[in-house]
LOBALO-186009 format. One record per residue: residue number from 1; z negated, y, x negated of N, C-alpha, C in turn. Coordinates in nm, 3 decimals, m for minus. Layout:
N
R   n     n.Z     n.Y     n.X    ca.Z    ca.Y    ca.X     c.Z     c.Y     c.X
R NUM       Z       Y       X       Z       Y       X       Z       Y       X
...
end
This chain:
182
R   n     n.Z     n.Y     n.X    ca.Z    ca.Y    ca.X     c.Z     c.Y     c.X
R   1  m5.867  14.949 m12.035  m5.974  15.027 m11.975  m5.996  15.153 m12.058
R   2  m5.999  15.258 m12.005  m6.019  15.390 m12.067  m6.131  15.432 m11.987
R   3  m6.249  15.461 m12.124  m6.344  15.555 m12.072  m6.361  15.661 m12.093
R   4  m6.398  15.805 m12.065  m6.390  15.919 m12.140  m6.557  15.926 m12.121
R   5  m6.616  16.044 m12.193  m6.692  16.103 m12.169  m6.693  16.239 m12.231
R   6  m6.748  16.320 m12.129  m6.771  16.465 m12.173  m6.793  16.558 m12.352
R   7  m6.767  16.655 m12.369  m6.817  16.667 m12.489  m6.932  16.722 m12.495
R   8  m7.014  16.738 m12.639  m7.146  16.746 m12.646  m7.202  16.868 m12.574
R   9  m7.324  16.854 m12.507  m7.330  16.946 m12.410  m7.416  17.096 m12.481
R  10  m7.418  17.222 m12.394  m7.489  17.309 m12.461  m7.625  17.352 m12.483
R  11  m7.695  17.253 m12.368  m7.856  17.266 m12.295  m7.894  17.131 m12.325
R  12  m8.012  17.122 m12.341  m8.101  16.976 m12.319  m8.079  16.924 m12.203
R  13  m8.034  16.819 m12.146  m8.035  16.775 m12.053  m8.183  16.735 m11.958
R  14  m8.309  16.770 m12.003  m8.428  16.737 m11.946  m8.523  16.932 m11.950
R  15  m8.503  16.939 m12.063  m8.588  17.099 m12.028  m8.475  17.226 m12.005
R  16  m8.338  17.206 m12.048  m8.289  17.339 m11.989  m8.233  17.441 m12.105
R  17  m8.264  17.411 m12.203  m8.305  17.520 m12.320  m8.114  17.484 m12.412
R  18  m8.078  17.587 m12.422  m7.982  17.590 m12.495  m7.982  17.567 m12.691
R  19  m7.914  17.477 m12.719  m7.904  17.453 m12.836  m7.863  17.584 m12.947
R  20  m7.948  17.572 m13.033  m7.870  17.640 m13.168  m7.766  17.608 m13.248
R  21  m7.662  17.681 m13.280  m7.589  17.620 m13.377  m7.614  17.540 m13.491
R  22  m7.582  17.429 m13.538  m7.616  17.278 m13.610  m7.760  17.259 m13.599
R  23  m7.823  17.272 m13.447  m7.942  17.197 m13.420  m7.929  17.054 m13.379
R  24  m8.020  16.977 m13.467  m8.012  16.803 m13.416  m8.079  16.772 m13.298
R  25  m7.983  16.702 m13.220  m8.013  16.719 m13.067  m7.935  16.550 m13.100
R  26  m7.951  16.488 m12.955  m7.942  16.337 m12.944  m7.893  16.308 m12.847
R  27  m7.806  16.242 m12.808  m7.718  16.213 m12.684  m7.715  16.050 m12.677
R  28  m7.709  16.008 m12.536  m7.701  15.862 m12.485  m7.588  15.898 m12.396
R  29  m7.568  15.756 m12.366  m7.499  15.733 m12.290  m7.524  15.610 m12.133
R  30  m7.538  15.673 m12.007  m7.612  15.558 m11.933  m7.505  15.552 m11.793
R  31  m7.513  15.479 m11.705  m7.416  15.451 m11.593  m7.495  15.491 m11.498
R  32  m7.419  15.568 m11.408  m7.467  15.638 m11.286  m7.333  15.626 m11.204
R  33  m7.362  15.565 m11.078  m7.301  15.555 m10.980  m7.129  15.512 m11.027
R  34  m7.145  15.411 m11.120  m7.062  15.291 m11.135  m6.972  15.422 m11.199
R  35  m7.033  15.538 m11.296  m6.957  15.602 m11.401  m7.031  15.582 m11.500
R  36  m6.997  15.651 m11.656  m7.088  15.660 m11.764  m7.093  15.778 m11.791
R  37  m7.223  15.808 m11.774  m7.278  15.957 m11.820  m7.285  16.021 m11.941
R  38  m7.277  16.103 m11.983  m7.373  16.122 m12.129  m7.472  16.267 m12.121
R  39  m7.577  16.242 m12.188  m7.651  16.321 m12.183  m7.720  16.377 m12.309
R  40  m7.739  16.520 m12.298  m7.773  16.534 m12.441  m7.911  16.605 m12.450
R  41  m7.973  16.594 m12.537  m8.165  16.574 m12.527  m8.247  16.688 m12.685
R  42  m8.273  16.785 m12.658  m8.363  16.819 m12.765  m8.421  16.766 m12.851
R  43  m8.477  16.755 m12.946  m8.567  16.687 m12.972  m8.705  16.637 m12.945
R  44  m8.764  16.770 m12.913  m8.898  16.715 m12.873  m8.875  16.650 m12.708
R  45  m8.763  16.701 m12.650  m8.797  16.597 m12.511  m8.740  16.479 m12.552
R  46  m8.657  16.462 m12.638  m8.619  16.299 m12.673  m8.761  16.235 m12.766
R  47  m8.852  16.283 m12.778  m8.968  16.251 m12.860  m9.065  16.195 m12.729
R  48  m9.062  16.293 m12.648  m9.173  16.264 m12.503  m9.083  16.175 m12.423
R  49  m8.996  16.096 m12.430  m8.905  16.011 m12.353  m8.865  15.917 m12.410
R  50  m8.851  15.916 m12.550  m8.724  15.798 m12.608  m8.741  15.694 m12.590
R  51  m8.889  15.610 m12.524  m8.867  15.447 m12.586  m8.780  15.412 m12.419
R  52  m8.847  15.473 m12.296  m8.791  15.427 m12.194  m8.652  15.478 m12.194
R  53  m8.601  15.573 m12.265  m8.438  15.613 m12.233  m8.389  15.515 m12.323
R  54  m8.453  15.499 m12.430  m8.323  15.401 m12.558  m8.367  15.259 m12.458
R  55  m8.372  15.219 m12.426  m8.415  15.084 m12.411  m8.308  15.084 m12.275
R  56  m8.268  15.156 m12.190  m8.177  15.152 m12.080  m8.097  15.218 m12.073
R  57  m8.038  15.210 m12.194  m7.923  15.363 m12.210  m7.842  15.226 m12.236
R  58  m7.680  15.245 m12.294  m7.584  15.209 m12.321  m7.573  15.204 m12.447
R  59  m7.589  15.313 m12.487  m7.601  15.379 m12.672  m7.661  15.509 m12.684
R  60  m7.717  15.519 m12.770  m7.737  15.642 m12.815  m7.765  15.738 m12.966
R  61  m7.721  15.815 m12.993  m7.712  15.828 m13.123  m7.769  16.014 m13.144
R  62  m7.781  16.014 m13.284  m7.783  16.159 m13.329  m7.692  16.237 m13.372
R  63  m7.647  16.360 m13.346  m7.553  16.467 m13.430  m7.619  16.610 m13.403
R  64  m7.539  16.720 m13.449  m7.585  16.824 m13.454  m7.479  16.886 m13.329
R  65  m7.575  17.052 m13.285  m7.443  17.049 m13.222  m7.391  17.163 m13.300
R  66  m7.250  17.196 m13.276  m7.168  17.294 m13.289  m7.133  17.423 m13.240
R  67  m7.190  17.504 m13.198  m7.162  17.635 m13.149  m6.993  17.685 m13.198
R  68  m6.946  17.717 m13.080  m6.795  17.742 m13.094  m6.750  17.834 m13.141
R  69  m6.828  17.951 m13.075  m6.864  18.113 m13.110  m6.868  18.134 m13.235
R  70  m6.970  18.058 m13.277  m7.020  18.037 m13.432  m6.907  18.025 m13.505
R  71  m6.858  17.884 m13.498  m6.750  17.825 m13.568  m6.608  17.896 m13.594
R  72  m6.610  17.928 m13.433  m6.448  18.040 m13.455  m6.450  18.160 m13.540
R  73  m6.570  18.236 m13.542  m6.549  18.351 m13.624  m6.582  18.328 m13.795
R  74  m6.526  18.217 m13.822  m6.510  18.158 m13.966  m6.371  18.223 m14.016
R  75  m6.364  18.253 m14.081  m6.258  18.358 m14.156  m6.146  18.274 m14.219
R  76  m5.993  18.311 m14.167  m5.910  18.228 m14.270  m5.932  18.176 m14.389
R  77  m5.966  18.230 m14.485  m6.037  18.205 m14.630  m6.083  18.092 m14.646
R  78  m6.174  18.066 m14.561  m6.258  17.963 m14.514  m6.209  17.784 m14.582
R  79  m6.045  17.834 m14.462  m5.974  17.703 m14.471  m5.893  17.738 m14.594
R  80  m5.851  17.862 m14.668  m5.752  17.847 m14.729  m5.715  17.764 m14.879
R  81  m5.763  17.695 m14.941  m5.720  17.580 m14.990  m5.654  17.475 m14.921
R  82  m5.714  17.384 m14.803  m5.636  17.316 m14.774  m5.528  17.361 m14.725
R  83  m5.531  17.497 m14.651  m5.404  17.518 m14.595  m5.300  17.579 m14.678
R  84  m5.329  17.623 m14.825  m5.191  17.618 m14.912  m5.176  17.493 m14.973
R  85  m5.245  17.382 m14.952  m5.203  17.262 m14.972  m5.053  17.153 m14.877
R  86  m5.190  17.225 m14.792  m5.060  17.181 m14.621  m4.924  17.273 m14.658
R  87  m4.937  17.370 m14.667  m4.818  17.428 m14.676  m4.710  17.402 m14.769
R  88  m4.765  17.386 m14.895  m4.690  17.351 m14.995  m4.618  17.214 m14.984
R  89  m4.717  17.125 m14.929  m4.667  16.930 m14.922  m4.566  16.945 m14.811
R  90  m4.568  17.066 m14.693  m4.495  17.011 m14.576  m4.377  17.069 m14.587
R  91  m4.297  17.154 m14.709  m4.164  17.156 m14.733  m4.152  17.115 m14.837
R  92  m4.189  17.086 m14.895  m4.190  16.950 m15.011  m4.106  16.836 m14.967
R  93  m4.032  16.737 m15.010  m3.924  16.613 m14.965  m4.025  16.525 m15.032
R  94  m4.003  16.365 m14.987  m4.044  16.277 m15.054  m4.176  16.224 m15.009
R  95  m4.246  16.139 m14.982  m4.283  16.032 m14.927  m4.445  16.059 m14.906
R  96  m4.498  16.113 m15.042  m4.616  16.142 m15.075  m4.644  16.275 m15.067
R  97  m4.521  16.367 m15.085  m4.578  16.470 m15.069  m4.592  16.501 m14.851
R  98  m4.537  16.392 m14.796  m4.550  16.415 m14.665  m4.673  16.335 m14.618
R  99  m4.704  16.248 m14.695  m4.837  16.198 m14.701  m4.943  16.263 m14.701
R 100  m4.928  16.381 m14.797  m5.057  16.499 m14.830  m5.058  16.570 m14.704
R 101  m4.970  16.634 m14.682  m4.913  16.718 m14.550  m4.997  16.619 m14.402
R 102  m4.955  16.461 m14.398  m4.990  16.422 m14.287  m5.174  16.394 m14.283
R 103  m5.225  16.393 m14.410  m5.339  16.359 m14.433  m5.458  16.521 m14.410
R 104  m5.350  16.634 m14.482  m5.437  16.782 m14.483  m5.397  16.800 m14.341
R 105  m5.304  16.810 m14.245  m5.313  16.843 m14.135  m5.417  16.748 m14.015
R 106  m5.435  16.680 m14.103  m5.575  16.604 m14.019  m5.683  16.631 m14.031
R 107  m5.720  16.699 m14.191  m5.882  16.768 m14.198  m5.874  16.878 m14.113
R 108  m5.740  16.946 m14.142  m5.785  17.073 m14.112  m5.745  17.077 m13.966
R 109  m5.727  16.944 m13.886  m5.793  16.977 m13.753  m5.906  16.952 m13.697
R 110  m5.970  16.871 m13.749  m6.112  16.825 m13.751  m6.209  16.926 m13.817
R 111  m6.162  17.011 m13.895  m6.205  17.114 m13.895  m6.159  17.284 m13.784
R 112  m6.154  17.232 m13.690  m6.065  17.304 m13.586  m5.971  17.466 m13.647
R 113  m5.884  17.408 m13.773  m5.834  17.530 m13.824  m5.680  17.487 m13.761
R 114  m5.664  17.366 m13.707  m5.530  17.314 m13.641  m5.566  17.296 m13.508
R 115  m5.516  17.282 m13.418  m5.501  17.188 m13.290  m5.383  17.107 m13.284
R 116  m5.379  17.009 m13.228  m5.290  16.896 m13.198  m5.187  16.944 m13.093
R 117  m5.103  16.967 m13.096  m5.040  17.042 m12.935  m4.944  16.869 m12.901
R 118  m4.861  16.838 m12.964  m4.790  16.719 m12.913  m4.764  16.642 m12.991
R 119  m4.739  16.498 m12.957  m4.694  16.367 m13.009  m4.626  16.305 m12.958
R 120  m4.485  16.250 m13.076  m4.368  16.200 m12.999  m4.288  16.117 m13.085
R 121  m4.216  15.997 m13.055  m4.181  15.964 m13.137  m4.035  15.985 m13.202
R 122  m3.989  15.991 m13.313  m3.881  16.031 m13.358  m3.779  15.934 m13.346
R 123  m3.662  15.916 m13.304  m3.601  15.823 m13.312  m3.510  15.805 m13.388
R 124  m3.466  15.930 m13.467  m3.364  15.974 m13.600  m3.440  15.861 m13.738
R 125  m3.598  15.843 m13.735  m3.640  15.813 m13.823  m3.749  15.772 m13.784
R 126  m3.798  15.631 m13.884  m3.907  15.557 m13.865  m4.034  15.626 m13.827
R 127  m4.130  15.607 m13.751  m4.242  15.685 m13.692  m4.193  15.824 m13.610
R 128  m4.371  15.883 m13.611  m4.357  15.976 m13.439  m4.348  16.096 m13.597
R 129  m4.369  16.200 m13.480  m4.376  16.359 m13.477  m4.490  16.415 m13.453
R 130  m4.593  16.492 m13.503  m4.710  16.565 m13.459  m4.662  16.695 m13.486
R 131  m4.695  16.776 m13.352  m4.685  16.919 m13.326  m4.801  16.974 m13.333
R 132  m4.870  17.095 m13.455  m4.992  17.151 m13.446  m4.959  17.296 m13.445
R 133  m5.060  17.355 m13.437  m5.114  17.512 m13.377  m5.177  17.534 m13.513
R 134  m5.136  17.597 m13.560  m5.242  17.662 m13.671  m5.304  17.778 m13.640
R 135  m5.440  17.799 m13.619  m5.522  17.886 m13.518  m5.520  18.034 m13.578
R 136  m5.459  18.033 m13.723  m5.528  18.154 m13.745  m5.355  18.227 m13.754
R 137  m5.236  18.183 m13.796  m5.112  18.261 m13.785  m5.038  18.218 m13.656
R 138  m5.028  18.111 m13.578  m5.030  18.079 m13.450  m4.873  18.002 m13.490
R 139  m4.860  17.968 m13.623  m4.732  17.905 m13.593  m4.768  17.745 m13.549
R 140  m4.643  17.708 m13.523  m4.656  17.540 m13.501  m4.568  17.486 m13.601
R 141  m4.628  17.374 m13.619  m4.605  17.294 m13.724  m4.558  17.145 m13.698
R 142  m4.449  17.066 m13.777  m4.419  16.946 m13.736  m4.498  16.901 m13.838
R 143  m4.522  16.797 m13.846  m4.610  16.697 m13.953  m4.544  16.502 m13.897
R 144  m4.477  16.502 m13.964  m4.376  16.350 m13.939  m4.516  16.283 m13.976
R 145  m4.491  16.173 m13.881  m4.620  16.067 m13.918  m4.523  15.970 m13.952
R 146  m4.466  15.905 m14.087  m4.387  15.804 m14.126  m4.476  15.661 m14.129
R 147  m4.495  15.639 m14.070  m4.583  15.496 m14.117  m4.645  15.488 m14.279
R 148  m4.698  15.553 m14.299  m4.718  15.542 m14.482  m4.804  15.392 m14.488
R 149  m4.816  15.378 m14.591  m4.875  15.218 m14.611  m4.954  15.292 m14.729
R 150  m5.056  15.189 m14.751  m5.237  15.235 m14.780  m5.231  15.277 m14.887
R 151  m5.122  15.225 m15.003  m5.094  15.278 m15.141  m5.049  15.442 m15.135
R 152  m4.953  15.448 m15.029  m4.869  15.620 m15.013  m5.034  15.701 m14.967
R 153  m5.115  15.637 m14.889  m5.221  15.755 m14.855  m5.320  15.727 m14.899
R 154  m5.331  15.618 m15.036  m5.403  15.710 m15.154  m5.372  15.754 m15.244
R 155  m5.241  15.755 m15.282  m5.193  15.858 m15.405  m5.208  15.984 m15.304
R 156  m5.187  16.001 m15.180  m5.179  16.131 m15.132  m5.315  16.202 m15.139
R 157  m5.406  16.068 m15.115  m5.546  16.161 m15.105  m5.570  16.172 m15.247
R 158  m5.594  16.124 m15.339  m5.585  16.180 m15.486  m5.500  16.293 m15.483
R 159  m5.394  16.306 m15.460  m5.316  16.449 m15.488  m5.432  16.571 m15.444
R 160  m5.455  16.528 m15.315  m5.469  16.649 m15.243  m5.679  16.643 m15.342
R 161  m5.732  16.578 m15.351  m5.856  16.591 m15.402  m5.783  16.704 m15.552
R 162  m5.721  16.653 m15.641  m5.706  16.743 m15.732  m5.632  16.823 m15.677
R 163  m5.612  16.871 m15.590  m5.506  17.006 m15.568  m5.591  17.121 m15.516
R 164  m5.728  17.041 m15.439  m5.845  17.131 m15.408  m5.968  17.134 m15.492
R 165  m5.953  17.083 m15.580  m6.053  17.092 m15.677  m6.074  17.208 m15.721
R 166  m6.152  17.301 m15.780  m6.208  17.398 m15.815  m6.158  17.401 m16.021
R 167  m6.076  17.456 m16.052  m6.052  17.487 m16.186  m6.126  17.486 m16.296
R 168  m6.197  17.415 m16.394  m6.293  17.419 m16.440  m6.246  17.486 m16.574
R 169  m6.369  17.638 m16.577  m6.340  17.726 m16.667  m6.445  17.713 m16.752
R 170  m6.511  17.595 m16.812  m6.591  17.586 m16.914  m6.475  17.569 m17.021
R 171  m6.368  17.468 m17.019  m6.259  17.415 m17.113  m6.185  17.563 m17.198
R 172  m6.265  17.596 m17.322  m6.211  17.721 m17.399  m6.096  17.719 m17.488
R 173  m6.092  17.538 m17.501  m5.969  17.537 m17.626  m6.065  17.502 m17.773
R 174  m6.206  17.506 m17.742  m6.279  17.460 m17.856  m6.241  17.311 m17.940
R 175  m6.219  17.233 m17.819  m6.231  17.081 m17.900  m6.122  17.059 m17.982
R 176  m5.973  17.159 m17.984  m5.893  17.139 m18.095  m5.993  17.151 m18.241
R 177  m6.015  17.279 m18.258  m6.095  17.319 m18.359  m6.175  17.214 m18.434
R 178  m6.236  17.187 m18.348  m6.372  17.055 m18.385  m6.316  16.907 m18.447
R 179  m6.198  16.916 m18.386  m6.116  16.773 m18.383  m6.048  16.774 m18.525
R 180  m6.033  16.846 m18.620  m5.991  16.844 m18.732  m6.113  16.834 m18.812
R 181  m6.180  16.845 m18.785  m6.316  16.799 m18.909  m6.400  16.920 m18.921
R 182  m6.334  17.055 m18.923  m6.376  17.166 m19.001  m6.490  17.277 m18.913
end
């Protein structure tokens, strides 16, 4: 059984009023005419409504929403750590460094700096193929999904945590000095 539902909407579903970018707004989910709806609610009208909507809804939960407008005019820069990470792991050989590659091309589509264009499986070699869009130079990208096992994608996510870590420039070279007594 596959259900879909819509994505988060741009108006309150009860007064009309269009959301701000990362305003907390609240969405359910309820069945109408043997479909499932979803609906998404301001706050103060989910305040003047909630006990009778939560109580005959399906589910319902909180997030913010996202303005697209907003989001898109985020500047390469933005992403560029992970994406000289991605870049570097995905001509890189070897197991882990395709691990980093299969793991950064997943933030950085969830951070919509990728899109997903296709998935397929390889038959030259164990596991599929992911085809992405990188939004801001427009190339496409393969990213082998090898079956990694839980040990390969956490040495990968350790890699990639220190590979985006921020350089810490307090370290002057003092503690030799100190370390001899004098």
């Amino acid at each position: 059984m596959e259900i879909k539902f819509r994505k988060a909407g741009q108006y309150c579903s009860a007064c009309g009023r269009q959301f701000d970018h990362l305003e907390p707004h609240l969405s359910m989910i309820n069945e109408e005419n043997d479909e499932y709806v979803r609906e998404d609610f301001c706050t103060v009208c989910w305040a003047q409504r909630a006990s009778g909507w939560a109580r005959n809804s399906y589910s319902f939960w909180s997030t913010r929403y996202v303005d697209p407008a907003v989001e898109n005019e985020k500047p390469p820069e933005h992403f560029a750590p992970l994406r000289r990470v991605f870049y570097e792991s995905i001509e890189s050989e070897g197991r882990i460094e395709q691990a980093v590659a299969f793991i950064t091309a997943h933030l950085l589509r969830r951070q919509k700096a990728f899109r997903l264009m296709k998935e397929f499986d390889n038959d030259e070699e164990e596991g599929s193929v992911q085809v992405f869009a990188d939004k801001f130079t427009q190339r496409l990208v393969e990213v082998p999904d090898r079956r990694f096992t839980a040990a390969e994608l956490r040495d990968a996510r350790r890699i990639l945590i220190e590979r985006t870590e921020p350089e810490d420039e307090e370290d002057t070279g003092d503690e030799e000095d100190s370390a001899d007594g004098s």
